[in-house]
C-alpha positions in Angstrom: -5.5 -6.9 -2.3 -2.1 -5.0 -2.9 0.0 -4.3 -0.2 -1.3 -0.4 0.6 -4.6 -2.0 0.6 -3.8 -4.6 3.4 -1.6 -2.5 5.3 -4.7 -0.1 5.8 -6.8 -3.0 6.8 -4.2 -4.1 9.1 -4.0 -0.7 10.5 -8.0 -0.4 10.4 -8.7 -3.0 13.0 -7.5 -5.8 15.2 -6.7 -9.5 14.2 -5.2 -12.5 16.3 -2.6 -12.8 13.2 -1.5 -11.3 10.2 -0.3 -13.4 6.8 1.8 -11.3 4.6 2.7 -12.2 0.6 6.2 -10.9 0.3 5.6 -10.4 -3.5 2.5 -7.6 -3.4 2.1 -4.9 -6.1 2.0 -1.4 -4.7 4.1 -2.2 -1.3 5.4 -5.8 -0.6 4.9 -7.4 2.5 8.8 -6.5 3.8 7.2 -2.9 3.9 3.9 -3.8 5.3 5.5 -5.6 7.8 8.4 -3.0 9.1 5.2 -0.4 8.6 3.4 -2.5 11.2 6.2 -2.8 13.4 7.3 0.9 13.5 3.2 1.7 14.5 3.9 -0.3 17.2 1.7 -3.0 15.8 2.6 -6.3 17.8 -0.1 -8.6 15.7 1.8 -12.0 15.4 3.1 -12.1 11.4 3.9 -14.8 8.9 5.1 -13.6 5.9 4.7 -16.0 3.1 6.8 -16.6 -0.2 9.3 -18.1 -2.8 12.1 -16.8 -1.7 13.6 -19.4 0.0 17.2 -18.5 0.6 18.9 -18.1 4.4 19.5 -14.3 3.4 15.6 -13.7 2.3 14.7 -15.8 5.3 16.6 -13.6 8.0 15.9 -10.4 6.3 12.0 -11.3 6.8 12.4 -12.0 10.2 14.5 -8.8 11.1 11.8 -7.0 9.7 9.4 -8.0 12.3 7.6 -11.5 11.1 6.9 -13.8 13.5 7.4 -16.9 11.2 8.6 -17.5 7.5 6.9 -20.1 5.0 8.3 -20.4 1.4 6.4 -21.8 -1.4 4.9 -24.2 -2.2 3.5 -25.3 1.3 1.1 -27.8 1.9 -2.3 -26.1 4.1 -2.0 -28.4 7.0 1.6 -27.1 7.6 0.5 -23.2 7.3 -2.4 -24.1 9.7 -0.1 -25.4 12.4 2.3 -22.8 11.9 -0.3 -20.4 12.4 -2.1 -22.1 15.9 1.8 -22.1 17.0 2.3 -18.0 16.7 -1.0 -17.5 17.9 -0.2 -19.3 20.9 2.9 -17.6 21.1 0.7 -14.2 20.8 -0.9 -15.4 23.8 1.8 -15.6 26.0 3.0 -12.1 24.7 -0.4 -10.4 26.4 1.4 -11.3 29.8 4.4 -9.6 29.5 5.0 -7.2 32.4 4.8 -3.7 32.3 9.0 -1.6 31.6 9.2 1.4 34.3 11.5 4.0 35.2 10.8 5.7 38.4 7.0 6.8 38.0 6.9 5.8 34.1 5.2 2.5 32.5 5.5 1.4 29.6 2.9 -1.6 29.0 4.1 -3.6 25.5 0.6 -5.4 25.5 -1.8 -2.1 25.0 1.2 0.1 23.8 0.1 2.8 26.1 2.9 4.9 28.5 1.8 6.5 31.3 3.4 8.9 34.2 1.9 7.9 37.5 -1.7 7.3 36.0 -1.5 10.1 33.3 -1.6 9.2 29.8 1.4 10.3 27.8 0.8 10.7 23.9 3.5 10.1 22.0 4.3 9.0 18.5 4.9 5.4 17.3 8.4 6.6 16.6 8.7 7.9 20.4 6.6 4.8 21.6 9.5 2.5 20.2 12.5 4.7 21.1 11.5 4.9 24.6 10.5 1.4 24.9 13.7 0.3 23.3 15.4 2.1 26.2 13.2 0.6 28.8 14.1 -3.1 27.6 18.1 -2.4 27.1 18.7 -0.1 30.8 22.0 0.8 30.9 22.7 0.1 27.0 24.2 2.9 25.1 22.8 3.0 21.2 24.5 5.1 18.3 22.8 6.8 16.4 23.0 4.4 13.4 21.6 2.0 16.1 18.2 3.6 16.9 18.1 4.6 13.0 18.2 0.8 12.3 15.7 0.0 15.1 13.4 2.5 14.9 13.2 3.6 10.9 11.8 1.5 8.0 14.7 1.5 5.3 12.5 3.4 2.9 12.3 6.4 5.5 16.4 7.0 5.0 16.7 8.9 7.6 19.2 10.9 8.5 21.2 10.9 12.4 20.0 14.2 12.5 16.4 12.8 12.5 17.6 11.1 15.6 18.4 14.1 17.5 15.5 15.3 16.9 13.5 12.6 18.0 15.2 12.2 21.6 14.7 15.9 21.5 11.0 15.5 20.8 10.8 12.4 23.7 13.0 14.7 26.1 10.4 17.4 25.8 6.9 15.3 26.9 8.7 13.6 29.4 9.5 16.8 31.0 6.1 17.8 30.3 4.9 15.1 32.5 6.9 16.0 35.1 9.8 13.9 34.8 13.7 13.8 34.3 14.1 14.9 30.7 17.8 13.4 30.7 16.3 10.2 32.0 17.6 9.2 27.9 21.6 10.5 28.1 23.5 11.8 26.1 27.1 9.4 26.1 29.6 12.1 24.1 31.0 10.8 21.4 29.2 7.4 21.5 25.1 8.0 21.4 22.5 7.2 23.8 21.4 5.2 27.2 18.7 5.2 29.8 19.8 6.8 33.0 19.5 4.9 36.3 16.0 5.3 37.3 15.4 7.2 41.1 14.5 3.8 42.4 17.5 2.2 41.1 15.2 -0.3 38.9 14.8 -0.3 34.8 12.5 -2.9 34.3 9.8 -4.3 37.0 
């Protein structure tokens, strides 16, 4: 299976975790994982491989994995590793719901709603707004929600930001609510306004 192949898959249906082979032809597992991630995808990940220095070993983790095993490893050891970010999976599907006045966000079935109205919105939107939700009060640069939100082969440019809080702005005014709940802060980038009820997070 190359990595397109098992990204597709991974996309296709619903697993309880997801082992990744950095080295795959077509797309390595890097990409699969930051693919997964920027979907929203939050399927527990260990990425597997021979790369075994500190830098590798970071990098794999800021791009989403869960856990990191390098070669060779003994099967015992993978299977325990495994149990342990399954259990950690586990606890994830209690994690409370992120709202702003009338919004939810709910991180465990992805899905944002105004009041109990379903609002559709991109992955890209999904994570923007839900990075906002978690950091209240936080302003992000552009280069910020670039490095959060974009997979590095995307390049995007800060204009592609713009247009991306533009997008958000719009369907949350469509749904009735306070399109400049994201801010602009001149000069600096973006942050979640103070919600009417004075509370970010529940």
């Amino acid at each position: 299976v190359d990595g397109e192949m098992g990204l597709d898959l991974a996309i296709a249906d619903e697993y309880d975790v997801i082992v990744l082979d950095w080295m795959t032809p077509k797309m390595d597992g890097m990409s699969v994982c930051r693919e997964l991630r920027n979907r929203g995808d939050k399927t527990p990940i260990l990425m597997l491989t021979s790369k075994d220095s500190s830098t590798d070993i970071v990098a794999g983790l800021d791009a989403g994995a869960d856990d990191y095993l390098t070669k060779p490893f003994q099967v015992p050891v993978l299977m325990a590793r495994l149990r342990a970010i399954t259990r950690r999976g586990d606890l994830a599907h209690t994690e409370p719901e992120l709202t702003w006045g009338p919004l939810s966000l709910d991180p465990v079935s992805a899905e944002v709603k105004c009041e109990d109205n379903l609002l559709a919105l991109t992955p890209k939107e999904y994570r923007l707004l839900e990075l906002f939700l978690r950091h209240p009060r936080r302003v992000f640069s552009r280069s910020n929600i670039i490095e959060k939100i974009w997979v590095l082969e995307d390049s995007p440019t800060e204009n592609a930001v713009t247009n991306l809080i533009k997008d958000l702005r719009r369907k949350l005014k469509g749904a009735d609510l306070d399109p400049d709940m994201i801010e602009t802060v001149y000069g600096l980038g973006y942050r979640l306004k103070e919600a009417p009820n004075k509370q970010g997070i529940s």
